[in-house]
N, C-alpha and C positions, 0 to 999 in steps of 0.2 A: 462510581460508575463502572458497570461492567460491559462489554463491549456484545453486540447479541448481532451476528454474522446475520447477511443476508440469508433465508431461507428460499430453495428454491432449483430447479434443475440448471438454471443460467444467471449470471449477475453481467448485466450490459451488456449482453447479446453473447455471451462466451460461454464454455460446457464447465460446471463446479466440479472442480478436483475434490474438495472436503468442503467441510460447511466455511464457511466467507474464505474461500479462496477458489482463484479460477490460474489457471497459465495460461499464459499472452504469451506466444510465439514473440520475436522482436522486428517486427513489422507490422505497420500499419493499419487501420480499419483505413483511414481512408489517407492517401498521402499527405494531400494538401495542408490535412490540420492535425501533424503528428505531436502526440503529447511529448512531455520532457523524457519523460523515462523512453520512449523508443527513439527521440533524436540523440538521445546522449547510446545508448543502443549500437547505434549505426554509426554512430562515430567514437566507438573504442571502449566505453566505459559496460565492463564486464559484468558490471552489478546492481543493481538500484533497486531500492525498496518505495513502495510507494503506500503510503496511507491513505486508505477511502471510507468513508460511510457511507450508510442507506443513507438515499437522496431521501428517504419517507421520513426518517430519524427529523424529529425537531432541532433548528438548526444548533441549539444551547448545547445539545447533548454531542452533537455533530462535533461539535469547538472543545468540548471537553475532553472527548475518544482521542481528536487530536493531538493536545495536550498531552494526556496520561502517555501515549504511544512516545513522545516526545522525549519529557519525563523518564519514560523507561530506560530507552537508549539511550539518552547522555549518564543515565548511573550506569550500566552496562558499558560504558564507554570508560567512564573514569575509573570505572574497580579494577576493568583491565589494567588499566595506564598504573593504579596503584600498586597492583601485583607483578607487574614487570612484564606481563601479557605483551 
């Protein structure tokens, strides 16, 4: 599975920096229903990566992108840890 970015001037109402990326300020679209990454945001956590696919993506391949993204980082994670990273 190869991962095939949203195409398009905007992804969920936001302006695309490169192709499947947009930056989110760390505030809000609407207060009431703030996602994890902008609560965790607003109370101190400097960082947060968030994986998304096309909502059009059939949901299989949706669950896979997932996965493989997942996949990625924990060997990225552990070859640090091996190399004394």
């Amino acid at each position: 599975m190869v991962p095939v970015p949203e195409i398009g001037p905007e992804i969920d109402g936001h302006e695309v920096d490169g192709p499947g990326w947009i930056y989110h300020p760390a505030e809000p679209d609407f207060p009431e229903n703030w996602p994890e990454a902008i609560f965790m945001a607003k109370n101190g956590c400097p960082l947060s990566f968030t994986f998304e696919t096309p909502s059009s993506a059939l949901i299989e391949h949706r669950i896979a992108a997932h996965a493989a993204g997942v996949r990625a980082i924990c060997r990225k994670i552990i070859s640090a840890q091996s190399s004394g990273m």
